[in-house]
PASEBA-1860 file (N, C-alpha, C; in nm, 3 decimals):
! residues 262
1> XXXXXXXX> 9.815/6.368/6.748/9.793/6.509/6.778/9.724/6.576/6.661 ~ 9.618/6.668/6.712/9.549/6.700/6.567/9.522/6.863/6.618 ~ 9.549/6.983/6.528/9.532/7.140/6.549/9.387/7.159/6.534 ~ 9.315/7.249/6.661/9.210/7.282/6.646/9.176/7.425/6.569 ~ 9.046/7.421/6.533/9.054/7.569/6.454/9.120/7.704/6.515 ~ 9.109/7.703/6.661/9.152/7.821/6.759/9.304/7.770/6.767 ~ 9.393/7.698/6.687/9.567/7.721/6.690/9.579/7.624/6.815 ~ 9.498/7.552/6.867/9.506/7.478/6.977/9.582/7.335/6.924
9> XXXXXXXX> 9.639/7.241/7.047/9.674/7.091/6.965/9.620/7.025/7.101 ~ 9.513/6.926/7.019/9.460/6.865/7.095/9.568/6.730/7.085 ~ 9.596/6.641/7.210/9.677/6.526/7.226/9.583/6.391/7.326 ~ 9.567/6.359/7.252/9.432/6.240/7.253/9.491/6.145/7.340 ~ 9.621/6.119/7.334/9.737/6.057/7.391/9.812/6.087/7.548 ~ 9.780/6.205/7.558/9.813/6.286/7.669/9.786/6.252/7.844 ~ 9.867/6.184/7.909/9.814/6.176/8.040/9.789/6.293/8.147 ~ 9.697/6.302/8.219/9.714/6.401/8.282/9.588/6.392/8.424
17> XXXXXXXX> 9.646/6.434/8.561/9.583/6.386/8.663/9.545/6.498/8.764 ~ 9.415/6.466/8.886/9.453/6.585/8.930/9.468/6.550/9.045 ~ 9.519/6.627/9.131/9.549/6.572/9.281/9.561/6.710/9.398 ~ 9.580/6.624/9.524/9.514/6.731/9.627/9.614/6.817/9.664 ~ 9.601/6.967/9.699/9.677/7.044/9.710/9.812/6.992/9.756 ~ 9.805/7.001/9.851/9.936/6.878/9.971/10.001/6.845/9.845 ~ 10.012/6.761/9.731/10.057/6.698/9.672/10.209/6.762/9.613 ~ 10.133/6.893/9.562/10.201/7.044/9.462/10.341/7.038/9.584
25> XXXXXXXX> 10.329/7.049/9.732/10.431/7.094/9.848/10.559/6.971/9.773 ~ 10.539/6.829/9.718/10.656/6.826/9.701/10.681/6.766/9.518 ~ 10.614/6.861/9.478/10.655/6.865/9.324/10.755/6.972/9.224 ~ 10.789/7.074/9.329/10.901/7.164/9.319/11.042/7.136/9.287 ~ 11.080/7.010/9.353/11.227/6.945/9.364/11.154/6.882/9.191 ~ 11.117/6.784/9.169/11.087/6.752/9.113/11.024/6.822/8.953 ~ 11.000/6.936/8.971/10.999/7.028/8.817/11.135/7.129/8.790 ~ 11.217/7.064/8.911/11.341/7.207/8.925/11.410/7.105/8.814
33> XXXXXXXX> 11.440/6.945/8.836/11.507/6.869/8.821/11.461/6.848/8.625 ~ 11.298/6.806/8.646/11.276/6.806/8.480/11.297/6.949/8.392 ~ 11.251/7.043/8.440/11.266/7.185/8.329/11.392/7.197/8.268 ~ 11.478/7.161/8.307/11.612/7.147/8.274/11.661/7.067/8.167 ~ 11.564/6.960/8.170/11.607/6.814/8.095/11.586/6.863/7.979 ~ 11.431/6.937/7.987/11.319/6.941/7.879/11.358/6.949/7.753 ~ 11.472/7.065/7.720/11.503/7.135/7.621/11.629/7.001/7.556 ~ 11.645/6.916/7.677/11.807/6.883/7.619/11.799/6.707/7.574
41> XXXXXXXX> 11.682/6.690/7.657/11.651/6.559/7.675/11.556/6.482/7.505 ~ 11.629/6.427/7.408/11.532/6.441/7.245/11.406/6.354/7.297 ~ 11.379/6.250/7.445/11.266/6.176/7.462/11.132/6.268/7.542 ~ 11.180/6.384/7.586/11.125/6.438/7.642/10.969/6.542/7.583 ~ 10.897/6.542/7.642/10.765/6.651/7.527/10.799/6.767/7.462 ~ 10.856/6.838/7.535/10.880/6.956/7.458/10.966/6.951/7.386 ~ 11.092/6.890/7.377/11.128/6.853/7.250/11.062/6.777/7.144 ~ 11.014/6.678/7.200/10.925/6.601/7.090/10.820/6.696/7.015
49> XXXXXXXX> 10.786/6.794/7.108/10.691/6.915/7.009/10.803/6.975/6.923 ~ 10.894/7.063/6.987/10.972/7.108/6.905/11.016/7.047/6.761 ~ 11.062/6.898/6.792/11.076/6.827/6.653/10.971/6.797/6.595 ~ 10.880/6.707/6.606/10.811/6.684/6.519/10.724/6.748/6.449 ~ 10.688/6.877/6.529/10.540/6.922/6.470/10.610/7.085/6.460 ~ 10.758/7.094/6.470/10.807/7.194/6.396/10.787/7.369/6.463 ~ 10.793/7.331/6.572/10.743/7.416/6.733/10.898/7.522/6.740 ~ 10.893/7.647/6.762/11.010/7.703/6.829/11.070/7.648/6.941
57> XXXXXXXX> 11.179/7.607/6.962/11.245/7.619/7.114/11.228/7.689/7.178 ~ 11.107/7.767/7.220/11.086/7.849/7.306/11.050/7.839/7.411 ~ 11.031/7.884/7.541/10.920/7.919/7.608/10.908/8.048/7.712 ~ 10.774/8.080/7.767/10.766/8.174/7.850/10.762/8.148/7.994 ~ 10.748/8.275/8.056/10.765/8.247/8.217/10.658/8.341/8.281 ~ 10.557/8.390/8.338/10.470/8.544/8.376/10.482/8.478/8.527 ~ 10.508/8.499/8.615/10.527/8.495/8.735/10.390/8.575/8.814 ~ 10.267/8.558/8.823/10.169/8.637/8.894/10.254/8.685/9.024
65> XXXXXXXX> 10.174/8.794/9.069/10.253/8.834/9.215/10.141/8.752/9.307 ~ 10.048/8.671/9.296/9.986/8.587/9.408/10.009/8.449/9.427 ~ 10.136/8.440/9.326/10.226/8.329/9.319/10.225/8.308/9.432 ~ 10.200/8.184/9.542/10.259/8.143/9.685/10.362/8.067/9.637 ~ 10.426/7.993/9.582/10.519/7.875/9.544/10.583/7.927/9.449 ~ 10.709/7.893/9.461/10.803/7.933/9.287/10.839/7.808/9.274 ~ 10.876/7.766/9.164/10.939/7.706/9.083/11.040/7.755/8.990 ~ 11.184/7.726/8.974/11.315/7.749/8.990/11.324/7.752/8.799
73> XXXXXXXX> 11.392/7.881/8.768/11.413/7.870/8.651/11.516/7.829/8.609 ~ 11.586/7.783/8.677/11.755/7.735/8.690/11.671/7.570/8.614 ~ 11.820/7.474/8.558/11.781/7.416/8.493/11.874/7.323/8.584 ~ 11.830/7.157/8.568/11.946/7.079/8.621/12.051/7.027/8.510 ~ 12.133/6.966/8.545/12.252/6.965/8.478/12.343/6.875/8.501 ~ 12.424/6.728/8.491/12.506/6.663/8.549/12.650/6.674/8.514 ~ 12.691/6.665/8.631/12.890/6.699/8.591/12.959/6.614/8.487 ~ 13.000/6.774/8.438/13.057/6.747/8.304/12.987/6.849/8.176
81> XXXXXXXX> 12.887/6.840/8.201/12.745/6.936/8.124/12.786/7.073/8.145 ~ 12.781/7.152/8.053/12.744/7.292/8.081/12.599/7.342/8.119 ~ 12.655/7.399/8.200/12.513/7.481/8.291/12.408/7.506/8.201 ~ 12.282/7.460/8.263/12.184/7.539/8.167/12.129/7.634/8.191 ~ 12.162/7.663/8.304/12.092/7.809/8.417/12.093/7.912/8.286 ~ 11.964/8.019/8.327/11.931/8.143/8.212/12.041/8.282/8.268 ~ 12.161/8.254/8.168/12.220/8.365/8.223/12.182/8.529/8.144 ~ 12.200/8.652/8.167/12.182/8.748/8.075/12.286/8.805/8.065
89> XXXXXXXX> 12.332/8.886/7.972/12.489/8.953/7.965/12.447/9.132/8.063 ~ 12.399/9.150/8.187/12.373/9.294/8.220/12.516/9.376/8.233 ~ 12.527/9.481/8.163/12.667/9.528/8.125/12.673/9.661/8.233 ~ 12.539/9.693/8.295/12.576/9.792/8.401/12.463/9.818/8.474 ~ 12.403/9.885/8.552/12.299/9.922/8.642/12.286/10.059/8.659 ~ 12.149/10.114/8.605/12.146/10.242/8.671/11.991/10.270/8.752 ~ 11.968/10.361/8.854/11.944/10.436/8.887/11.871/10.560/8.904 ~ 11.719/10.617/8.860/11.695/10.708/8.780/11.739/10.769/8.670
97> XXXXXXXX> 11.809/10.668/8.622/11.855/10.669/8.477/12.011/10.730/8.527 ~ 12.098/10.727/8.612/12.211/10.744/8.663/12.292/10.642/8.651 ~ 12.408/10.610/8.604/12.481/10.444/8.656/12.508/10.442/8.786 ~ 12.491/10.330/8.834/12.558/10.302/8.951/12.737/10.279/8.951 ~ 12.802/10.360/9.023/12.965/10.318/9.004/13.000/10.152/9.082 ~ 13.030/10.077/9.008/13.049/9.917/9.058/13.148/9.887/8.995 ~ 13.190/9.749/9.023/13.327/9.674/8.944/13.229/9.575/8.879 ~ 13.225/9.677/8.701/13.182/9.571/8.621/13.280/9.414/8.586
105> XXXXXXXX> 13.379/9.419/8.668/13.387/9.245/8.566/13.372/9.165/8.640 ~ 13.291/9.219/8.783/13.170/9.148/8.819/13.097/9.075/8.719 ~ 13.036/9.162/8.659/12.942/9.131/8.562/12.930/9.055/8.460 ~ 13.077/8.964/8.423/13.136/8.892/8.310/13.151/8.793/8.387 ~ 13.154/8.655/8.317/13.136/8.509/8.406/13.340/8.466/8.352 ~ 13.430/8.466/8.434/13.533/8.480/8.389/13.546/8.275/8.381 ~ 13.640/8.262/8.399/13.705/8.136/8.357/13.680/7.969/8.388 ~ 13.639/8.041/8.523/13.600/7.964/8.637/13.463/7.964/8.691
113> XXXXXXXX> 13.380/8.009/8.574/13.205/8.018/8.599/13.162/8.089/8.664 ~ 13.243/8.215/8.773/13.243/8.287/8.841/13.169/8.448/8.778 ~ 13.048/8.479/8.826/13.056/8.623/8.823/12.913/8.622/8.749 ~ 12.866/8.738/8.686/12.767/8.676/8.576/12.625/8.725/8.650 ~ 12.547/8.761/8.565/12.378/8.768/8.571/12.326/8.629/8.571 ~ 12.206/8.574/8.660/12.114/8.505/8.615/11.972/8.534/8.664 ~ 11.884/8.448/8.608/11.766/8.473/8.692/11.716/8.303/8.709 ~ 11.689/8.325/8.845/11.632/8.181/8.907/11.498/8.242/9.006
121> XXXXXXXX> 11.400/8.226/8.955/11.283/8.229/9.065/11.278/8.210/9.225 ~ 11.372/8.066/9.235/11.342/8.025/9.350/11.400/8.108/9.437 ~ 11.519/8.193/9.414/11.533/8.306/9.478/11.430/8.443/9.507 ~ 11.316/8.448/9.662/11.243/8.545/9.659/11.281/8.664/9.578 ~ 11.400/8.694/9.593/11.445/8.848/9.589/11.520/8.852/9.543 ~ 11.575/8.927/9.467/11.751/8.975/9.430/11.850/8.985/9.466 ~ 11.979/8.909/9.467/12.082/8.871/9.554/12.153/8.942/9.462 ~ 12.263/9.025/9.553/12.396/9.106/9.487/12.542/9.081/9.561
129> XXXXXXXX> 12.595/9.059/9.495/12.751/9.062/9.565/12.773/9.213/9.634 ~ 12.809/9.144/9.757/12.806/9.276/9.831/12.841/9.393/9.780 ~ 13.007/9.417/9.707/12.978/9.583/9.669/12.902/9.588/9.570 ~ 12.815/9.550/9.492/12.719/9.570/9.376/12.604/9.612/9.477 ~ 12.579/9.533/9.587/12.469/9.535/9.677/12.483/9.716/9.717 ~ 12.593/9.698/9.781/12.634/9.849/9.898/12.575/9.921/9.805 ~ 12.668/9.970/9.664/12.638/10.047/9.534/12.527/10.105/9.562 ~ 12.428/10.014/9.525/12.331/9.986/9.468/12.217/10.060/9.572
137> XXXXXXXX> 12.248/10.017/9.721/12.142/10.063/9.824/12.158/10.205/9.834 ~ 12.316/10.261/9.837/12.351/10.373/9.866/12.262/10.509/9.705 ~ 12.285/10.442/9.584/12.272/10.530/9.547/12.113/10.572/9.516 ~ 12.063/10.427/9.550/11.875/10.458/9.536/11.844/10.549/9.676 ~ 11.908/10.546/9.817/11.870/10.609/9.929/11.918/10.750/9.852 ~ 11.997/10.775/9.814/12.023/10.924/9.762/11.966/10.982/9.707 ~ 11.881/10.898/9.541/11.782/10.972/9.479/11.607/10.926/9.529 ~ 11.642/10.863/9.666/11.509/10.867/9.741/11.501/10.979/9.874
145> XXXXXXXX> 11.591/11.070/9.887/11.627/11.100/9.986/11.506/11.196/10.079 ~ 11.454/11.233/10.002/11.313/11.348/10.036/11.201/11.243/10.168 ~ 11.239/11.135/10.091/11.182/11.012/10.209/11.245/10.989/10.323 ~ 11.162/10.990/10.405/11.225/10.929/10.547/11.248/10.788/10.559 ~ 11.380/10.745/10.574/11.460/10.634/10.580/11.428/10.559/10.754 ~ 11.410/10.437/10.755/11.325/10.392/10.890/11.448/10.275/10.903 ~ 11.445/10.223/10.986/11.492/10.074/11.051/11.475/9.962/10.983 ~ 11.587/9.914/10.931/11.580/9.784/10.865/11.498/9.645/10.872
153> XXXXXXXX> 11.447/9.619/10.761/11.367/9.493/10.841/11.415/9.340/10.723 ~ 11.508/9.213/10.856/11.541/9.184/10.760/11.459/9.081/10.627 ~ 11.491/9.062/10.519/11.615/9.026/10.496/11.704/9.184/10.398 ~ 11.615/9.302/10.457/11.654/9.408/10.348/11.708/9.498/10.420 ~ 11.830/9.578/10.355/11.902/9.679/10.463/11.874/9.825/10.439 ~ 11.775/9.824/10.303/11.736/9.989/10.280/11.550/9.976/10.300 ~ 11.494/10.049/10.379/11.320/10.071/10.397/11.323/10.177/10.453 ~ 11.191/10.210/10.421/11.146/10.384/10.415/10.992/10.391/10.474
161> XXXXXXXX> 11.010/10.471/10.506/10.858/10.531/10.550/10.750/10.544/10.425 ~ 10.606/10.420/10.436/10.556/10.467/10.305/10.441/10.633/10.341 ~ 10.476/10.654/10.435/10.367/10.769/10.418/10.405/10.893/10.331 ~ 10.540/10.867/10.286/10.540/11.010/10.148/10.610/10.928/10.030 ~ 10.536/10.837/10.033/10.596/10.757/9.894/10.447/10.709/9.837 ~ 10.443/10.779/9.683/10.272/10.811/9.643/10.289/10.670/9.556 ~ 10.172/10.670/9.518/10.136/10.532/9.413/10.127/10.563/9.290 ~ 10.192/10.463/9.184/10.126/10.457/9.066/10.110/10.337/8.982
169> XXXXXXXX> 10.070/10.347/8.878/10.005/10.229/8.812/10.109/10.120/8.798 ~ 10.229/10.131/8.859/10.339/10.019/8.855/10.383/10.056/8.965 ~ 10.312/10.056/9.056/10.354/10.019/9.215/10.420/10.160/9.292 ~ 10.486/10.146/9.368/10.552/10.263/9.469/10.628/10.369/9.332 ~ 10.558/10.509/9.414/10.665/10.578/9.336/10.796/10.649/9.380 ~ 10.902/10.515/9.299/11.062/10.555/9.355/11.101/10.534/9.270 ~ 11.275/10.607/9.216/11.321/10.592/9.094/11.346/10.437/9.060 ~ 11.325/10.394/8.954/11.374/10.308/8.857/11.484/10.240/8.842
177> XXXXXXXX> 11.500/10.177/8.858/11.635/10.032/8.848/11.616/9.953/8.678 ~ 11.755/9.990/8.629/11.749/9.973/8.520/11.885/9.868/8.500 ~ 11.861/9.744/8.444/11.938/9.704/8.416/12.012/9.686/8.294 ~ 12.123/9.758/8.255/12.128/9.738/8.136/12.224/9.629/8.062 ~ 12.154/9.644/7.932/12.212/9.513/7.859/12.294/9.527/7.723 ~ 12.275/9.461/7.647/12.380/9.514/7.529/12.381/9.616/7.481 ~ 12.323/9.717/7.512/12.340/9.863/7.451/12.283/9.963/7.552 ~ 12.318/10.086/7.546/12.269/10.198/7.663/12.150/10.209/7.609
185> XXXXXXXX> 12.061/10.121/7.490/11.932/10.118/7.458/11.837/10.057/7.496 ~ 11.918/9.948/7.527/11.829/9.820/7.544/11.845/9.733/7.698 ~ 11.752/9.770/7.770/11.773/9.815/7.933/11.616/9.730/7.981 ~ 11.610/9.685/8.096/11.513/9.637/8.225/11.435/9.672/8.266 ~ 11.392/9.811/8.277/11.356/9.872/8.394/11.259/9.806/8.494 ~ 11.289/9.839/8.591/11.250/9.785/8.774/11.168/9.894/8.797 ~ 11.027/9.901/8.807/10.948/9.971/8.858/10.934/9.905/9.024 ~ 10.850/10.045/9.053/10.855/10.051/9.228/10.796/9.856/9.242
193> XXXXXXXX> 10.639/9.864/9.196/10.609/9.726/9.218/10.707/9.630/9.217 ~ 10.791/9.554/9.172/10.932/9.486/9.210/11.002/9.552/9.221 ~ 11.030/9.657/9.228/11.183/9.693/9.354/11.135/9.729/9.498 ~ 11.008/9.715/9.547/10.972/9.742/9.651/10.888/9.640/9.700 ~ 10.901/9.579/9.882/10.834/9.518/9.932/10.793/9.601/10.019 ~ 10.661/9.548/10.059/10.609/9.643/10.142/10.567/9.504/10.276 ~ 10.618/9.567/10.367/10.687/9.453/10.535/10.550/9.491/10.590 ~ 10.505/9.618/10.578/10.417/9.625/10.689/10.317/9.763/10.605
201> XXXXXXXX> 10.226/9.797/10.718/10.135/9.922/10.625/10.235/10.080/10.643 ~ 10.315/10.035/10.708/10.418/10.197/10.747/10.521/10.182/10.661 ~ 10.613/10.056/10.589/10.715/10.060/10.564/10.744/9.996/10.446 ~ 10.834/10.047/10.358/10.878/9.967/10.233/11.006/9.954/10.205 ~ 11.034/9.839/10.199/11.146/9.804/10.194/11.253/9.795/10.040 ~ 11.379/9.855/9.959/11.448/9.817/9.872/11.437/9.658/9.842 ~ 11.367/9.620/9.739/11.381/9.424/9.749/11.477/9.385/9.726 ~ 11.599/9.376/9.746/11.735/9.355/9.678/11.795/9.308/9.845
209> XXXXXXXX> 11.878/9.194/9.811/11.962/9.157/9.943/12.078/9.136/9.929 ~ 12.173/9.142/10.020/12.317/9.125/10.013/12.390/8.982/9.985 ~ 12.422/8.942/9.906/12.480/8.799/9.831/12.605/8.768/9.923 ~ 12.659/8.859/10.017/12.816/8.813/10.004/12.909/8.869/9.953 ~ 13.036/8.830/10.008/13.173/8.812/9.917/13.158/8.716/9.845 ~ 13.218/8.727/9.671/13.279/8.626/9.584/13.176/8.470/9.627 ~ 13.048/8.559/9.571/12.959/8.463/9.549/12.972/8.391/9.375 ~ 12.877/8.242/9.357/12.917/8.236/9.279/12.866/8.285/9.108
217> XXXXXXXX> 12.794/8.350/9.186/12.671/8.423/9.062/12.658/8.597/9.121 ~ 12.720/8.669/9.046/12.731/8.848/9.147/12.614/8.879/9.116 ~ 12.472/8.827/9.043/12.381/8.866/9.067/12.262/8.787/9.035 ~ 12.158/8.775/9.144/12.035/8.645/9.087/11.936/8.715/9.100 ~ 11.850/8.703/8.938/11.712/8.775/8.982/11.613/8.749/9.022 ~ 11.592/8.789/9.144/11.452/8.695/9.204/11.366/8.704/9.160 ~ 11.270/8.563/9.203/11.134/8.573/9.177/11.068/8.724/9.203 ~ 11.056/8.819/9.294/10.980/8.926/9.341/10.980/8.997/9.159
225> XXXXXXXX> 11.110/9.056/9.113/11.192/9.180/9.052/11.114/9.104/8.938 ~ 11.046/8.979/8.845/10.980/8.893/8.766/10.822/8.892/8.795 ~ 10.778/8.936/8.912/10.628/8.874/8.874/10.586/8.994/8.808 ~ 10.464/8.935/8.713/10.404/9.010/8.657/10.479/9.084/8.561 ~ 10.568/9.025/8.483/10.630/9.085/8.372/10.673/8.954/8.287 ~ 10.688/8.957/8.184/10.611/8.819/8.077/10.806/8.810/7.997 ~ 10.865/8.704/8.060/10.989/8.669/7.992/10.990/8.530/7.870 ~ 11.049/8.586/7.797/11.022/8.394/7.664/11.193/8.422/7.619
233> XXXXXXXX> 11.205/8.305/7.701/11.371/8.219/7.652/11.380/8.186/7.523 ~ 11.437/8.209/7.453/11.441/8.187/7.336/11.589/8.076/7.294 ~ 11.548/7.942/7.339/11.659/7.852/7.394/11.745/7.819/7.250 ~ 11.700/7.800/7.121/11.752/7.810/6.999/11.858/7.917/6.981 ~ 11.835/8.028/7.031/11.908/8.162/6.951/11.960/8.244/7.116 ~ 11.988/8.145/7.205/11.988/8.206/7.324/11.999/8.357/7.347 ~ 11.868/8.412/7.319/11.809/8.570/7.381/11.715/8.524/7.468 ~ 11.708/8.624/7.505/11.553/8.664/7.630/11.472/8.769/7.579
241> XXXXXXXX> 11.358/8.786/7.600/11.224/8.863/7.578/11.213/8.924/7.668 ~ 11.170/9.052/7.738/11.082/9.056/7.830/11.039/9.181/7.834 ~ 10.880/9.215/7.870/10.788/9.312/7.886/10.826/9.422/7.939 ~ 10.910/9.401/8.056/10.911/9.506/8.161/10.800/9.476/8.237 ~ 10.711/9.597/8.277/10.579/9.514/8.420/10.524/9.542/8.311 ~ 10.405/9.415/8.319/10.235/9.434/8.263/10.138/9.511/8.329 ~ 10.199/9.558/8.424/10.069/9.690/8.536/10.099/9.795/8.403 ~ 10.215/9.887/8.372/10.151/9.953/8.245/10.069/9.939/8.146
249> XXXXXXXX> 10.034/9.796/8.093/9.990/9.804/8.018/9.825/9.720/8.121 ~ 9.791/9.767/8.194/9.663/9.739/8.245/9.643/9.627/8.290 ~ 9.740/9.516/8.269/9.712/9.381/8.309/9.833/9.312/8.411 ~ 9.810/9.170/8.454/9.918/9.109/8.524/9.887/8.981/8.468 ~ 9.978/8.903/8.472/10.034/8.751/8.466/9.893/8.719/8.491 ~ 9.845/8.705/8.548/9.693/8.623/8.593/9.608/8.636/8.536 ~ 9.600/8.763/8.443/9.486/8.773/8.325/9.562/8.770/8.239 ~ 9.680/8.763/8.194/9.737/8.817/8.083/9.681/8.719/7.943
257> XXXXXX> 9.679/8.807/7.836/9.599/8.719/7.708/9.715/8.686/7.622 ~ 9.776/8.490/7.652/9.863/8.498/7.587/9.879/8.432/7.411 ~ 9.777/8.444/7.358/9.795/8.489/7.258/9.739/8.594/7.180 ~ 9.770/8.746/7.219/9.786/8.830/7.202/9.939/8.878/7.116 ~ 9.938/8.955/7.047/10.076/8.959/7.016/10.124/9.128/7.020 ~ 10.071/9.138/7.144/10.121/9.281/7.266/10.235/9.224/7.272
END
């Protein structure tokens, strides 16, 4: 392996092939199973970068929104192993900057692995344990209320009429979903563009779906509530990074310039 003048590493050694679309349909099971290993496995590349050539344990995730396919940020794992799934500590949820009233120890993974934030892609959308879910729909229809509320379409139980819901440079304009995290400082925010699907040209739907009773994760962040906002695991010092949306700052996942140090 030898560094090019542009910070690049060229690997002279490197296999690499290309093949016909069809192919990608069943390589999903198959990157759900390695991403997992990657970090844990010492024969594996990215560790072998990490060690030898003195690389952070890091990596990133930018999810484009013309993503057709996800691939699962959940990690695999064999019994006995602790999970490697990306959990986050979210200590509450608000609202146009409102909390939502919920049963935070939801929100704590108690004894039995039960409870807890994660984010896994392969989930379209955002799954909530039902009363986090109810919460959650009830109090965004409240500070959306000036909107006309329409007929459910599933898999979502809150959508609205988009003809008085205006646009802006981060998608539908509706209050903000904020998730917060270790401090009432240091927070998520969910602009309209991921908290809103839009089903049809009349209607937009809350992206968030109902998980259940005493599911085993009270909250998964989907792929949707991720594209186009730039997350880096920081698997050494287990934190997370993340942008918020790149539509503020003029760009998305698909152009984004990543070595920039925006």
């Amino acid at each position: 392996m030898e560094e090019t003048p542009a910070g690049m590493f060229l690997c002279p050694n490197f296999c690499s092939f290309a093949a016909p679309h069809s192919f990608y349909k069943d390589l999903q099971m198959a990157l759900r199973a390695w991403h997992g290993r990657a970090w844990k496995d010492k024969n594996c590349t990215t560790s072998q970068f990490a060690a030898d050539f003195s690389f952070d344990r890091k990596f990133a995730v930018c999810l484009t929104s013309s993503t057709s396919s996800k691939v699962s940020t959940a990690s695999a794992y064999s019994a006995g192993e602790p999970s490697a799934e990306y959990f986050i500590g979210v200590k509450s949820i608000k609202i146009n900057e409102k909390v939502v009233p919920i049963n935070t120890t939801l929100l704590s993974i108690d004894s039995e692995g039960n409870g807890g934030t994660k984010i896994s892609s392969v989930n379209p959308y955002t799954v909530l344990e039902s009363s986090i879910y109810n919460a959650v729909v009830n109090a965004f229809v409240k500070e959306l209320s000036n909107v006309s509320r329409v007929a459910s379409v599933a898999p979502f139980g809150a959508c609205f009429s988009s003809r008085n819901i205006g646009s802006t440079r981060v998608g539908p304009a509706v209050p903000p979903v904020d998730l917060v995290l270790q401090s009432e400082s240091v927070f998520w925010r969910i602009f309209g563009a991921n908290s809103m699907v839009q089903v049809n040209n009349e209607v937009l739907c809350l992206g968030f779906v109902d998980g259940g009773v005493n599911p085993r994760t009270s909250i998964v962040i989907g792929g949707h509530q991720i594209e186009d906002n730039l997350l880096q695991f920081d698997i050494a010092t287990s934190r997370l990074g993340f942008s918020s949306s790149l539509l503020f700052r003029q760009t998305t996942c698909a152009n984004f310039n990543f070595t920039s140090s925006a």
